[in-house]
DRENLUM-454057 format. One record per atom (N, C-alpha, C, O): x, y, z. Coordinates in steps of 0.001 Angstrom, whole numbers, plus 524288, in hexadecimal, padded with zeros to 5 digits. Atoms other than C-alpha are relative to their C-alpha. Last residue first. Layout:
XYZ
...
//
This chain:
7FB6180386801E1
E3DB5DFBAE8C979
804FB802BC7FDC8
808B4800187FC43
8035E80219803ED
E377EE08158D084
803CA7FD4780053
807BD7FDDB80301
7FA7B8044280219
E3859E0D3C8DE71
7FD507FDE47FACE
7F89C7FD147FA39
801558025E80422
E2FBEE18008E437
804D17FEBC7FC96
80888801447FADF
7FD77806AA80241
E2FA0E1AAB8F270
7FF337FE4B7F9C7
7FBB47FB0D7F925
8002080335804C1
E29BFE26858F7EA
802D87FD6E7FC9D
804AF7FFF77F8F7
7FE8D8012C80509
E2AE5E27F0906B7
7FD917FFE97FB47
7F9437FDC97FB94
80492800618029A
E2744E2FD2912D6
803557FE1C7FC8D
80796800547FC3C
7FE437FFE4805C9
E323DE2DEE91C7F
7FC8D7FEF37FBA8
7FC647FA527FA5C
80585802A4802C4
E2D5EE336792AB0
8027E7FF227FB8C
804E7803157FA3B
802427FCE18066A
E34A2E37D693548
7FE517FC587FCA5
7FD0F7F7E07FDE6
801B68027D802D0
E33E7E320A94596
800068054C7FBF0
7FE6A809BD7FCD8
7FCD8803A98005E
E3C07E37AF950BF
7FEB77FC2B7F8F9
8020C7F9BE7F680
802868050E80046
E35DBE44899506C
802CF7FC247FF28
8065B7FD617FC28
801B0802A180311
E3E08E4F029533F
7FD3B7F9A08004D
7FE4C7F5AF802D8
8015B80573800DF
E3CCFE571D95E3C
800B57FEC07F967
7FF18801EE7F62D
7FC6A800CC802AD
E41F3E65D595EBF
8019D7F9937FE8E
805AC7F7C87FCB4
803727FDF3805EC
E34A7E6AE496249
804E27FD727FC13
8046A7FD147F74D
804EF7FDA180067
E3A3CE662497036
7FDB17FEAF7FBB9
7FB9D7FA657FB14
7FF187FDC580395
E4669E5E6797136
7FB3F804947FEBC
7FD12807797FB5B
7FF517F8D580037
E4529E5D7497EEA
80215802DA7FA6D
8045E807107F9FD
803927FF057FB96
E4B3CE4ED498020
7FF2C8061F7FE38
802A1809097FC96
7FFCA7FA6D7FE20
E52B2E472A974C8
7FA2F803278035C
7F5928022880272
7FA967FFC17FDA2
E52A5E3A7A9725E
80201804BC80219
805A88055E8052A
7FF9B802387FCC1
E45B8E375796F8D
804397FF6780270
8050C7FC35805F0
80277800247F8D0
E406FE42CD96D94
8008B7FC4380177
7FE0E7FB5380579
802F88046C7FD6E
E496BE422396012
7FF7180074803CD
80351800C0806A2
805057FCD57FFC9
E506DE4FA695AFA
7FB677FA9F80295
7F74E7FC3C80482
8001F7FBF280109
E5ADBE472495447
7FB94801D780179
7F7D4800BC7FEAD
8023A7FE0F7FBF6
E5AF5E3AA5956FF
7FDC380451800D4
7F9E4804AC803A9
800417FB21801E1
E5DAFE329B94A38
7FC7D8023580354
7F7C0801A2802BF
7FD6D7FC137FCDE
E6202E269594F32
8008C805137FCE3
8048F806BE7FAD5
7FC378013A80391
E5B43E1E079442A
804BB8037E802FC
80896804E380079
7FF848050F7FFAF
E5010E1A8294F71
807AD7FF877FB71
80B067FC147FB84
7FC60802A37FC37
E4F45E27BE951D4
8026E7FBF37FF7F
806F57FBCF8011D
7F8F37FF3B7FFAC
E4C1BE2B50943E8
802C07FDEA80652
807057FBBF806CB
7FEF07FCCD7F98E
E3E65E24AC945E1
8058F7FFC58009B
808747FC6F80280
7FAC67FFF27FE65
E3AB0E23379371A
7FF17802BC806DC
7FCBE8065C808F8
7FE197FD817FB47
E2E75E2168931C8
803887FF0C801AA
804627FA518018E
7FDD5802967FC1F
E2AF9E1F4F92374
80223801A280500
804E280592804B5
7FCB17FD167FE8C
E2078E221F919DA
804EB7FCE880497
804817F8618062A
7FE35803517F966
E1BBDE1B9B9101F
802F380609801D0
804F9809DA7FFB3
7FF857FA2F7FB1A
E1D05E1C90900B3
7FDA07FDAF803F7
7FC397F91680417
80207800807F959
E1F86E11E18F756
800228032780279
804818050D80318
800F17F92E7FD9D
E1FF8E13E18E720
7FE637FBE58064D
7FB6A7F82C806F4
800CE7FFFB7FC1F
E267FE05F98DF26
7FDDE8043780368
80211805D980515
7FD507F9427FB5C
E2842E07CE8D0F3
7FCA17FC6A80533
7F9177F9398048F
7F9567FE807FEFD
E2A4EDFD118C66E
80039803FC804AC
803F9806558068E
7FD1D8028580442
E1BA7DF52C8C611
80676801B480055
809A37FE4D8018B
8025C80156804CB
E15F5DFC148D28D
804917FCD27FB17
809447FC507FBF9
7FC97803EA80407
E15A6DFB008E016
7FF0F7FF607FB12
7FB7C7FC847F996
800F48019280582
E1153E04FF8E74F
803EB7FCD17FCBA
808587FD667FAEF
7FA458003A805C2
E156AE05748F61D
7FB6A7FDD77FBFE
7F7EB7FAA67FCD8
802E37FF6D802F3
E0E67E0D0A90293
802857FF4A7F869
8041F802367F4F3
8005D7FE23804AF
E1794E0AD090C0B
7FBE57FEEF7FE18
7F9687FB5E80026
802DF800F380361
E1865E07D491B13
800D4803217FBA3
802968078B7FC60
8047A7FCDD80227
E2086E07CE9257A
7FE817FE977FAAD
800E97FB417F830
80484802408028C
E2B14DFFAA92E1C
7FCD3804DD7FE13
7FCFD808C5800DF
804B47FC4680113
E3971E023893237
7FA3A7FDFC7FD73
7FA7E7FA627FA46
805338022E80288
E4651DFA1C93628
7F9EF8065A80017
7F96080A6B80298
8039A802E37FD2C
E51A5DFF8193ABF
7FB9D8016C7FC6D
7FA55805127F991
8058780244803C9
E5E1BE0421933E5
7FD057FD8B80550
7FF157FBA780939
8029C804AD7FBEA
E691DE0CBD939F7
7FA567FEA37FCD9
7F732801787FA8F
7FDCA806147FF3D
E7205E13E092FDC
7FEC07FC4A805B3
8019F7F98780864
7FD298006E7FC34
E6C69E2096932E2
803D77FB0C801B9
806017F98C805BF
7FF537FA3380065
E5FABE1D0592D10
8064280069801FF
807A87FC39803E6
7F7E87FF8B7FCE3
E5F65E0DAF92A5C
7FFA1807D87FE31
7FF7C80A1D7F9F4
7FFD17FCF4802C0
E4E12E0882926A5
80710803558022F
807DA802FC806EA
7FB7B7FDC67FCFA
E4C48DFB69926C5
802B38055C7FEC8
8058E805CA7FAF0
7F9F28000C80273
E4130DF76C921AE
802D68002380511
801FE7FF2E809B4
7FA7C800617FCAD
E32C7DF3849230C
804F2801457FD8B
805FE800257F8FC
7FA4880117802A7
E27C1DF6E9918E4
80294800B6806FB
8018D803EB80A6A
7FC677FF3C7FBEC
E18B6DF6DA91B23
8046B7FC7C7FF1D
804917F7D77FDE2
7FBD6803DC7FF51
E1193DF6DC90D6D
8012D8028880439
800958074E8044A
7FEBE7FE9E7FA42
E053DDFE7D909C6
803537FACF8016C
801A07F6528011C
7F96C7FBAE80060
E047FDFD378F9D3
80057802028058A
801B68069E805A5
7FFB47FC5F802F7
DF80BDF3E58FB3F
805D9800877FF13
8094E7FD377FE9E
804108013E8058C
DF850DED3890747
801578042C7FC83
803B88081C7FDE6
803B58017E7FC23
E026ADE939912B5
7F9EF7FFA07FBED
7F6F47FBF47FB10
8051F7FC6B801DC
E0E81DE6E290A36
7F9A97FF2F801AB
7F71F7FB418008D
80464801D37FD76
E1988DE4C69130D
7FB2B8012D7FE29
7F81B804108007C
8042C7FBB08035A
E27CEDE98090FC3
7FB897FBFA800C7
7FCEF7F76E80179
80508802EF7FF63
E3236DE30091825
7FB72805337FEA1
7FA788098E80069
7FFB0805817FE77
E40A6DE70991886
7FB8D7FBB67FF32
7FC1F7F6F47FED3
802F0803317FDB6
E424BDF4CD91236
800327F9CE7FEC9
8017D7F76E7FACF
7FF9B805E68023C
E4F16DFA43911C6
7FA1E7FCAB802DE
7F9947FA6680713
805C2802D27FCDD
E4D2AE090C91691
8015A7FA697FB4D
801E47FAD67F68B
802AF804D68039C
E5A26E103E9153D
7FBA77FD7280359
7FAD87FD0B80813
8038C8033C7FB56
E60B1E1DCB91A76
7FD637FC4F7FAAF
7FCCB7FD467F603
803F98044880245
E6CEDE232291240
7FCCD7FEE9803F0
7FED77FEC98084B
801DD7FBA28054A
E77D3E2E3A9146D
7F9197FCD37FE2D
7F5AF7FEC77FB68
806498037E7FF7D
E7962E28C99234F
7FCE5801D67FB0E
7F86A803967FB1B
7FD98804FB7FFE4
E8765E2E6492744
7FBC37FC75800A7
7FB067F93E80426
7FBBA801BE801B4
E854DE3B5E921D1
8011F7FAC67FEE2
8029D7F8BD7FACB
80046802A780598
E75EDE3AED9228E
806A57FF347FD88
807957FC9C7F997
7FA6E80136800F5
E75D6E3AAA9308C
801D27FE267F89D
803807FA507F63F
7FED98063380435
E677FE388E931A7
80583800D07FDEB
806837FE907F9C9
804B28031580322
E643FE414E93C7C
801147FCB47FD59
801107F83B7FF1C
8045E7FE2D7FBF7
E6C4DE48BE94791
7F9BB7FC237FCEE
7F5667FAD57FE8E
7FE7C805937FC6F
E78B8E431893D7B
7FA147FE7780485
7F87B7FA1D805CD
7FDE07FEBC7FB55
E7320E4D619343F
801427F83E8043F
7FFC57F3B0804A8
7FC0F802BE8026E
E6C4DE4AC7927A4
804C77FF63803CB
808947FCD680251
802E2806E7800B5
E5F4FE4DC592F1B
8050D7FD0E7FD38
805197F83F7FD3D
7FF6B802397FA18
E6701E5B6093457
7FED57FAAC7FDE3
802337F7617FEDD
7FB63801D47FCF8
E6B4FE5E5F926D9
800F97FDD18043C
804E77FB6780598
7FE3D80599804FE
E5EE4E5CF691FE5
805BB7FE7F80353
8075A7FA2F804B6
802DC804F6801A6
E57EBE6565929C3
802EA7FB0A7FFB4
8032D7F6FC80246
7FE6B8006F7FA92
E6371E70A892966
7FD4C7F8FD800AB
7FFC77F4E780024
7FD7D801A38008D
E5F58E70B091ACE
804597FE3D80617
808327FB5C8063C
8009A8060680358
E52BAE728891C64
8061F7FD347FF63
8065E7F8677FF64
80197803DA7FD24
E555DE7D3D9264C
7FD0C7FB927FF17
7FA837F8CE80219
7FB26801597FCAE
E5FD4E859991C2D
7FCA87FA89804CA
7FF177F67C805AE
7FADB7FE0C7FF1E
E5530E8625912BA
803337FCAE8027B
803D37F7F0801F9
7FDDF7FE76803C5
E4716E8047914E3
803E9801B1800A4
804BF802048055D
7FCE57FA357FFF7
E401EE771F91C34
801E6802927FD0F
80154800697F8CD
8033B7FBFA7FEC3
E354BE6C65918C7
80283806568031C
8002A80A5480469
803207FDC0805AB
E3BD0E644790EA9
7FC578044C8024F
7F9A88074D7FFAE
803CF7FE457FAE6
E46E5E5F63915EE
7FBCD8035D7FBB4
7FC89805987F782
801B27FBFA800FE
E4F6BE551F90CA2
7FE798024F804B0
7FF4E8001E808E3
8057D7FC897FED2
E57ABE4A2390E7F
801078040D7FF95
80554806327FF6F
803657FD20805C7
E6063E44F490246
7FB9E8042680643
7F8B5807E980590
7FD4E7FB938010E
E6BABE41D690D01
7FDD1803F47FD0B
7FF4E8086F7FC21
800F17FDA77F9EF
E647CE36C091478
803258059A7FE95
8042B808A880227
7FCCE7FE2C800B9
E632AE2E709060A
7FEEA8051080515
7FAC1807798050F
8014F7FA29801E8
E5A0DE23E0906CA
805338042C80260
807EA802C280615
7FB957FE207FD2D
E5BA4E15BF904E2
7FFDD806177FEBA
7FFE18083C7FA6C
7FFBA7FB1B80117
E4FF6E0BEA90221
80470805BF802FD
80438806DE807A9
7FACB7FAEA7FD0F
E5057DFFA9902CF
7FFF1804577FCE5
8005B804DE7F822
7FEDB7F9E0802A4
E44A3DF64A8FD84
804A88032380505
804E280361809D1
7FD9E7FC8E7FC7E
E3B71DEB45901A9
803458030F7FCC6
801BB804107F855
7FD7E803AA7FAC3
E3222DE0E28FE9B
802A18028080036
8030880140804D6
7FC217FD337FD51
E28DBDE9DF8F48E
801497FBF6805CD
7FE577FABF80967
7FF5C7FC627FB85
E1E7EDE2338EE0B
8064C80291803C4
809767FF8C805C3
802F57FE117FFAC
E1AFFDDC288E034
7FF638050E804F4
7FCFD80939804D6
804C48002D7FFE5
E2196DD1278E19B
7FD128031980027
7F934801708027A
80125805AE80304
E2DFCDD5BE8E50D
7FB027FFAC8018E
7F8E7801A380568
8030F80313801E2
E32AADE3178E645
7FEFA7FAB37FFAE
8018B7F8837FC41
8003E804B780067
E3D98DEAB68EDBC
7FA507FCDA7FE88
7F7E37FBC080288
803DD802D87FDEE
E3E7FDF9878EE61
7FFCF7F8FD7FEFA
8013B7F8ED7FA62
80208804248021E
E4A9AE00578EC8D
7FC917FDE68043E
7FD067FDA180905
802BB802D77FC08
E5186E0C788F2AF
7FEE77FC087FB4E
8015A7FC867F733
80287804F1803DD
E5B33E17B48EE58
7FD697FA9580315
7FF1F7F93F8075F
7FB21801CA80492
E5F9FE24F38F353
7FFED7FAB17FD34
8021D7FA417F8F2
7FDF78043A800EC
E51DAE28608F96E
80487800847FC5C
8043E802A17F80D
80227803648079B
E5063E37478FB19
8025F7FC3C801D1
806167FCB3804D5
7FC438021880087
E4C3CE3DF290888
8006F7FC917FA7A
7FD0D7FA9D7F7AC
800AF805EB804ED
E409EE4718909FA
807D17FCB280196
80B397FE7E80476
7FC517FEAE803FE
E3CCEE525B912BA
800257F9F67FD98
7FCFE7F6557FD69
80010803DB80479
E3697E54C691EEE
802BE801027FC67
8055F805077FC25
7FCC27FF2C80512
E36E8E5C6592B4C
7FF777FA4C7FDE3
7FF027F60380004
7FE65804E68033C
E2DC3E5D4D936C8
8030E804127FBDA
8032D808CA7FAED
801AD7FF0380538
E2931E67AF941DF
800077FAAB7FC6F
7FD557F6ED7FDCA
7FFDF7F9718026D
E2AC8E6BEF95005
7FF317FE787FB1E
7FC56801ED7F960
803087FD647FBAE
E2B3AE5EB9956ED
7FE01805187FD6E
7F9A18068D7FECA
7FFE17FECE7F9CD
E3213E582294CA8
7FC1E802D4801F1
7F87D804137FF0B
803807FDAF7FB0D
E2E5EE504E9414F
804727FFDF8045E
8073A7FC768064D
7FE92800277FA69
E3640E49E09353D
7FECD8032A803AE
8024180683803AA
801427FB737FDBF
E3233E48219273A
800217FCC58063D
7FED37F877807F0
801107FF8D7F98D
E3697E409691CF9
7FF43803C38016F
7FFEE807DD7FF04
800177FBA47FC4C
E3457E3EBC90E87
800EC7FE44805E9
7FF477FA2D807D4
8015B7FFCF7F944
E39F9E33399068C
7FF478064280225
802C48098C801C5
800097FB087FC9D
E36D3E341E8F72B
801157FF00804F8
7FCE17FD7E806C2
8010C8015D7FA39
E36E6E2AD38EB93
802C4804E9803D2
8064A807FE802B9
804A7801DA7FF36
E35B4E2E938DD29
7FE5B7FEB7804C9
7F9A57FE83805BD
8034E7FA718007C
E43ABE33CC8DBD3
7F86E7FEE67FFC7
7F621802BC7FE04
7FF7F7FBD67FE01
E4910E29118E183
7FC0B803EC7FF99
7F87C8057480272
800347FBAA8019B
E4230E1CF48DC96
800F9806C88026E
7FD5B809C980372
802B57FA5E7FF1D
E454DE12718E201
80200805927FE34
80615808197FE83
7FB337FA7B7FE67
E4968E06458DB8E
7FCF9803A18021A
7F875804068007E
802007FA86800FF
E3ED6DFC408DC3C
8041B8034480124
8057C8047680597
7FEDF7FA847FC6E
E4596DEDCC8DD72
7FD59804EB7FCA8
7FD43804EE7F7DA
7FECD7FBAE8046C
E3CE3DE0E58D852
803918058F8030E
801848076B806FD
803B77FD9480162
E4107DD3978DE02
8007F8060F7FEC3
804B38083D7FDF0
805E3804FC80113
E4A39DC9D88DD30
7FCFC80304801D2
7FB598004A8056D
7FE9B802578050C
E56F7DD3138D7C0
7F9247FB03801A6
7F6547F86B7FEBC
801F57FE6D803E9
E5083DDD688E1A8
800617FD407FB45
7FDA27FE6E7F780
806727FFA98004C
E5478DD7D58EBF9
7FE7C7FFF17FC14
7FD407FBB47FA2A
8031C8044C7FE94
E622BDD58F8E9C3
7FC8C7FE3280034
7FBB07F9B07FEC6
7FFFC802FA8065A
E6305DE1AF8E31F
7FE607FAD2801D9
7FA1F7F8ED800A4
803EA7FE5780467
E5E1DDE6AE8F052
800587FF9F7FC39
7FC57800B27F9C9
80565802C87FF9C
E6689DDDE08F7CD
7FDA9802AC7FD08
7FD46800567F8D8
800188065580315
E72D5DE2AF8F0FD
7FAEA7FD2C800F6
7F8A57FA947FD9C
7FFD68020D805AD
E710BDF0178F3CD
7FEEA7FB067FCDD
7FC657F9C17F8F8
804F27FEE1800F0
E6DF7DEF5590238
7FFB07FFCF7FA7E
7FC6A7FCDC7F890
804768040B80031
E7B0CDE917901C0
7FAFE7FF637FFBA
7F8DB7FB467FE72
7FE9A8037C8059B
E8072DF4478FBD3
7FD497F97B800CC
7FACE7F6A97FDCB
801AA7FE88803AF
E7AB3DFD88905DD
800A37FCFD7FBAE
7FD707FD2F7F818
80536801DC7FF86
E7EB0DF50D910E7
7FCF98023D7FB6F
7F95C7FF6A7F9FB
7FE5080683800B5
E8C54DF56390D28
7FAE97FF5E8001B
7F9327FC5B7FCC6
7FEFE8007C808C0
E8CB5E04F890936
7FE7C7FAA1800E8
7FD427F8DC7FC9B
804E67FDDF80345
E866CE06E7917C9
8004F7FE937FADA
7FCBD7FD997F7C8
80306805847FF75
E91A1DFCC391CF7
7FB81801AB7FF49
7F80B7FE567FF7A
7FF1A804F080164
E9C00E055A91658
7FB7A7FAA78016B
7FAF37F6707FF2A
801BD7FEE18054C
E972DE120E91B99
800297FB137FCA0
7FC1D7F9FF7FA43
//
């Protein structure tokens, strides 16, 4: 716990750091959104997760990078109801999934932002589920304006990779209808002002 608080505070300091020579975008909670959604064999489920706080990074005019830290305790399920929405929430908070006891936080620290044309940018990071980080690539669609920032995108995740096995054909044999897909999806909206 101690060397999560350590890295968190030093992540702190660089982003003032940053930000004292060029511009930071706070983000805007209640204005920004993550949905996901996750496929098995038999169906899907979705739902949302809330950012607990992020920043975008400015200079010159364009976005050079940004951390963003989201909260693994806010998820939702948005397409069951009752007692088997809330089963849902408990299994994905579950050790079988994202272990949200001893893993309250997941982070994306991007590394290399890339503007190809227009408001179509390809972004690199590093993205730490499960307290294991590895690298990631995809694309946004970012507005840049005078105090506000808006980026949406989506993003792919292949939970195996964060050892999150659960229900995976690739580790498990004869699951039937009872497959999950290895790959979910993080639709974003992103909006940071000065």
């Amino acid at each position: 716990m101690k060397t999560k608080q350590f890295r968190l505070t030093i992540l702190s300091l660089l982003l003032a750091f940053s930000t004292s020579f060029a511009g930071g975008y706070k983000v805007q909670k209640q204005e920004s959104s993550v949905k996901w959604n996750g496929k098995k064999v038999s169906g899907e489920h979705y739902g949302a997760i809330s950012i607990r706080e992020g920043e975008l990074v400015v200079e010159n005019g364009k976005v050079i990078g940004g951390t963003f830290v989201v909260d693994m305790n806010s998820i939702t399920n948005d397409d069951l109801d009752g007692e088997w929405r809330q089963k849902l929430i408990d299994h994905l908070k579950s050790d079988d999934f994202f272990n949200v006891e001893n893993y309250p936080t997941s982070e994306l620290v991007l590394t290399e932002v890339e503007n190809k044309s227009g408001n179509n940018y390809s972004l690199k990071g590093d993205l730490t589920i499960k307290g294991k980080t590895l690298p990631v690539t995809f694309d946004a669609d970012i507005e840049i304006g005078k105090n506000k920032i808006k980026a949406n995108g989506k993003l792919v995740v292949d939970r195996t990779l964060y050892d999150i096995r659960y229900g995976s054909g690739k580790f498990f044999q004869n699951l039937g209808d009872r497959m999950i897909h290895d790959e979910f999806t993080l639709e974003y909206i992103i909006v940071a002002a000065k």
